[in-house]
C-alpha positions in Angstrom: 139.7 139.3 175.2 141.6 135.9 174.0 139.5 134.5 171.1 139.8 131.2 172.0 138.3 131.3 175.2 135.5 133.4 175.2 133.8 132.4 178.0 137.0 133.4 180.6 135.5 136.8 181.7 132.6 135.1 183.4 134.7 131.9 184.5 137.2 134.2 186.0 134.4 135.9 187.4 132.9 132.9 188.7 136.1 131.8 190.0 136.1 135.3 192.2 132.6 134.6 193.6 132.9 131.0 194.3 136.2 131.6 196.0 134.9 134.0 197.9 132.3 131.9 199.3 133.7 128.5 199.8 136.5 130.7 201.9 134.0 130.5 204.8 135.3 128.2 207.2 133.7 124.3 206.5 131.9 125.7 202.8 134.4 123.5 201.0 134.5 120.9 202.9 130.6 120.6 203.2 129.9 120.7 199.2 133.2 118.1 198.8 131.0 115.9 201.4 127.9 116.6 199.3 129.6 115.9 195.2 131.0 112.6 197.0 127.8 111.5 198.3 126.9 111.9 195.3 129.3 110.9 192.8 131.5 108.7 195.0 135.1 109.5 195.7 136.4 110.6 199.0 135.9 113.7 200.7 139.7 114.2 200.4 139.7 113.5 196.5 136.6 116.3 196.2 138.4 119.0 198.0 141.5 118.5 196.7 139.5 119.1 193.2 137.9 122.1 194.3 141.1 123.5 195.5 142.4 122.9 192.1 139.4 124.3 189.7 139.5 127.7 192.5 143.5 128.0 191.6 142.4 127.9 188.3 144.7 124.8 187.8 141.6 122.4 186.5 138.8 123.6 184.4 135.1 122.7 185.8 132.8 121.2 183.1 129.6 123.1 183.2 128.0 120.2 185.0 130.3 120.2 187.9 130.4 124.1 187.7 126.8 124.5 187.5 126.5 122.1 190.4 128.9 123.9 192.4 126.4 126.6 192.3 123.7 125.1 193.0 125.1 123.6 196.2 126.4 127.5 197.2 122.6 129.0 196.7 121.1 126.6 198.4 123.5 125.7 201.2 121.6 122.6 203.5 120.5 123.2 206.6 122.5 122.2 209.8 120.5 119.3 211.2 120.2 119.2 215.3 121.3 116.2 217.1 119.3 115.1 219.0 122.3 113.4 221.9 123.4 117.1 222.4 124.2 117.7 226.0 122.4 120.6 227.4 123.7 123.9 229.5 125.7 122.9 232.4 124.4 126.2 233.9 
């Protein structure tokens, strides 16, 4: 274990699970559109980010990775529109 990162086993554990999960088609794209709602920045700008901290090529703070989390376990719910076309058959 390095010394001066003694935190890496559960960050490179973290970076297994949470790159497991946002590999699900539309995951990182959905919590890029959530953190720029809420922080501002583009969708583009957020994704790019995440793509970095999950290459391991940016560090997270623990805000953003705690966030990150939070947006994983408790994924929104799709909303139905309501100008959906219905069966054609």
């Amino acid at each position: 274990m390095n010394i001066n990162h003694p935190d890496k086993p559960y960050f490179e554990a973290w970076l297994r699970r949470t790159g497991k999960q946002l590999a699900i088609s539309g995951r990182l794209t959905q919590a890029a559109t959530i953190l720029a709602a809420e922080d501002g920045g583009s969708v583009k700008s957020w994704s790019t980010r995440l793509r970095e901290v999950l290459n391991a090529r940016e560090t997270p703070s623990l805000d953003l990775l705690t966030r990150i989390d939070a947006l994983l376990a408790n994924p929104t719910k799709c909303k139905v529109q309501e100008d959906r076309q219905g069966l054609l058959f």
